[in-house]
TORZA-961358 format. One record per residue: residue in one letter; y, x, z of N, C-alpha, C in turn. Coordinates in Angstrom, 3 decimals, padded with zeros to 6 digits. Each point is the difference from the previous one (the first is absolute). Last residue first. Example, Ala and Ser with C-alpha at 12.3 -4.5 7.8 and 13.67 -1.06 7.14 Angstrom:
(atom S (-002.250 012.850 007.080) (001.190 000.820 000.060) (001.090 -000.770 000.730));
(atom A (-005.720 000.290 -000.070) (001.190 -000.890 000.000) (001.200 000.900 000.000));
END
This chain:
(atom X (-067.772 047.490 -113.468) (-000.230 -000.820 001.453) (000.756 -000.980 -000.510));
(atom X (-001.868 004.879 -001.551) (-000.181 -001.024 -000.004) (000.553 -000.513 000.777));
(atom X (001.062 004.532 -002.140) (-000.009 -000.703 001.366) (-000.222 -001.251 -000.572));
(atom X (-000.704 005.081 -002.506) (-000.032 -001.353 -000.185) (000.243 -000.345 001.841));
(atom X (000.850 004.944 -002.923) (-000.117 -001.100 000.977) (000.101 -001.793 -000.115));
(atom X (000.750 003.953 -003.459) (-001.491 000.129 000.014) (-000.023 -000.939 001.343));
(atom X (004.728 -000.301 -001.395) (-001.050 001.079 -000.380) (-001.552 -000.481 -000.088));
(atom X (002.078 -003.755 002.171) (001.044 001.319 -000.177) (-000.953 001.476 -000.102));
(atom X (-000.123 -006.147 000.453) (-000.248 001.134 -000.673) (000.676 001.262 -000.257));
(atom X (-001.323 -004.776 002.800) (001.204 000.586 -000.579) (-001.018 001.335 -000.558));
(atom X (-001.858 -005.340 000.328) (-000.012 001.264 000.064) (001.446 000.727 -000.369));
(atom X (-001.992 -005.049 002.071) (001.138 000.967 -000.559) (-000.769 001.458 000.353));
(atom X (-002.631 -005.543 000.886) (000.826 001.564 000.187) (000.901 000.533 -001.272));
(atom X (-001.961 -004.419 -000.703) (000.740 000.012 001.692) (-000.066 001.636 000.404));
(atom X (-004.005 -000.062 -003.423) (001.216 -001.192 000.054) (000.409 000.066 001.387));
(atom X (-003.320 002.817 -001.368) (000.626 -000.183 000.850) (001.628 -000.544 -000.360));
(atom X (-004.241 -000.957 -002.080) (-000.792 000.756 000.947) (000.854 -000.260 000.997));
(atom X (002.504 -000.843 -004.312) (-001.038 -000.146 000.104) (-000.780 -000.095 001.510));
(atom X (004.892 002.003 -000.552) (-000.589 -000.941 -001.244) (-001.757 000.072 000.517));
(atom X (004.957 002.295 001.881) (-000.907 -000.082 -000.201) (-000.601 -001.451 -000.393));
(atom X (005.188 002.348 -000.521) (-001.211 -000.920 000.410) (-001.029 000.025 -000.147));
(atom X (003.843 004.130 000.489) (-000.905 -000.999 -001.107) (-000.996 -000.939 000.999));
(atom X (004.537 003.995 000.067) (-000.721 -000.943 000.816) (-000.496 -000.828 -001.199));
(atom X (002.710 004.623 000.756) (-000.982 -000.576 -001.401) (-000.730 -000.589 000.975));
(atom X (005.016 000.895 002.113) (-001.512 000.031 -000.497) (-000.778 -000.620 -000.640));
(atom X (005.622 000.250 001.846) (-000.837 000.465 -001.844) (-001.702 000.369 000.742));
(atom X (003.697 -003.081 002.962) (-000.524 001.432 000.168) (-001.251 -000.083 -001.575));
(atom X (003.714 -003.313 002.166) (-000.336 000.159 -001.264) (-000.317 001.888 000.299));
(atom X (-000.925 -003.441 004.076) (001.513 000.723 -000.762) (-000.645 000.393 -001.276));
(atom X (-002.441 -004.225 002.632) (001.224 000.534 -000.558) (000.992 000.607 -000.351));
(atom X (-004.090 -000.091 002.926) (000.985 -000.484 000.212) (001.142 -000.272 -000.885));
(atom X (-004.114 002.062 -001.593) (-000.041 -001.451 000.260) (001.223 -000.382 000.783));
(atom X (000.337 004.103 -000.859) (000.195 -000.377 -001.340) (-000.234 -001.770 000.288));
(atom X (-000.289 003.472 003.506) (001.375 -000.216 -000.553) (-000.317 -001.101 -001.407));
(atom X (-003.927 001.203 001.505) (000.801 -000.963 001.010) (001.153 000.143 -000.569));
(atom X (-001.805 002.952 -002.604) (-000.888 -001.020 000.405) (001.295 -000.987 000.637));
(atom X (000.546 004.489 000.563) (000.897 -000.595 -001.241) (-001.200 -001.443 -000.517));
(atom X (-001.591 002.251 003.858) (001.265 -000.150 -000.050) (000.893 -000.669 -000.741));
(atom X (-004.259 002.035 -001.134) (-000.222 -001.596 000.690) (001.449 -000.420 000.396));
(atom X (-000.160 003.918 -001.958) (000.093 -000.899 -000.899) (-000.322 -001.335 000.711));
(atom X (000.572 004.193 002.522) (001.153 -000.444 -000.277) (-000.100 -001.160 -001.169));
(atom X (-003.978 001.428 002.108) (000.763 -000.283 001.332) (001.476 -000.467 -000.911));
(atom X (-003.165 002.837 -002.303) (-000.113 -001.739 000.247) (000.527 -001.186 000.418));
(atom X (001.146 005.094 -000.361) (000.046 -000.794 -000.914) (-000.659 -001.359 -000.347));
(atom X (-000.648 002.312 003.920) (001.429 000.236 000.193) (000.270 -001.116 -001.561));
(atom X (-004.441 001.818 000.607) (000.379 -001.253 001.343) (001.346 -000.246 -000.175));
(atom X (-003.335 003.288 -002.923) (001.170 -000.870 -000.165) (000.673 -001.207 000.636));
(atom X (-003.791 003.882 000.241) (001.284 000.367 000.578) (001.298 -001.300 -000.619));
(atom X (-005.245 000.445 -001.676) (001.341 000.942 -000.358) (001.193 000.028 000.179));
(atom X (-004.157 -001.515 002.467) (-000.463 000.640 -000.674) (001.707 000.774 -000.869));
(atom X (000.566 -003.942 002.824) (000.023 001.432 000.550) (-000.639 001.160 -000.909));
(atom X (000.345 -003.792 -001.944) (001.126 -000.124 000.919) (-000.051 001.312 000.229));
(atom X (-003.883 -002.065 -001.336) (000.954 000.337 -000.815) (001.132 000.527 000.312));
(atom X (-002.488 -001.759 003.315) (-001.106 000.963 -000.721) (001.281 000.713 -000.864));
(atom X (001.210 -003.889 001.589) (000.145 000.938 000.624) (-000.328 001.220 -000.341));
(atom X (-000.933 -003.562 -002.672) (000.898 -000.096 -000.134) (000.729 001.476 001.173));
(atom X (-004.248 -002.269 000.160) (-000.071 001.349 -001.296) (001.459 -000.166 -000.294));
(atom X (-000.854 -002.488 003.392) (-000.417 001.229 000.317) (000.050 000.740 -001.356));
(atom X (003.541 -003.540 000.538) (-001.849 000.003 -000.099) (-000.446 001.277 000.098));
(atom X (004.792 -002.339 002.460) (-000.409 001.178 -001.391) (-001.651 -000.205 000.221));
(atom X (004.508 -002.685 001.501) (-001.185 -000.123 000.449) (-000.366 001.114 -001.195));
(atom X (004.918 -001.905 003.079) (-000.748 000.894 -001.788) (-001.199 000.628 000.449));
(atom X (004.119 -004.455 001.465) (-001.479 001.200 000.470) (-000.413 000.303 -001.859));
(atom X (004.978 -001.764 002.373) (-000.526 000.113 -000.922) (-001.695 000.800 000.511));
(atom X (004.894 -003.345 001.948) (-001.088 001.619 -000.004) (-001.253 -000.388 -001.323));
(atom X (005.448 -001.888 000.712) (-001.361 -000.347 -000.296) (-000.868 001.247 000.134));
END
């Protein structure tokens, strides 16, 4: 299954501002692993309200919506 990964400009902005492409790159990773079903440990939460039908993961001070 291919997968697309779309970033918002203030998401890039962010990104490159402090060099963390690599550590994104490996939680979206553990993402997909996780919806495919391997038991990979991330702080995954349902979103509620506004954005009901998304998931936030959470690592440190980094948020990924989707």
């Amino acid at each position: 299954m291919k997968w697309k990964v779309e970033y918002s400009h203030e998401a890039i902005k962010l990104i490159k501002k402090h060099d963390i492409h690599s550590e994104v790159r490996e939680e979206i990773k553990k993402i997909i692993m996780r919806i495919q079903g391997n038991n990979i440990n991330v702080d995954l939460k349902k979103l509620t309200g506004n954005w009901s039908g998304y998931h936030r993961l959470r690592k440190g001070n980094l948020r990924i919506i989707f």
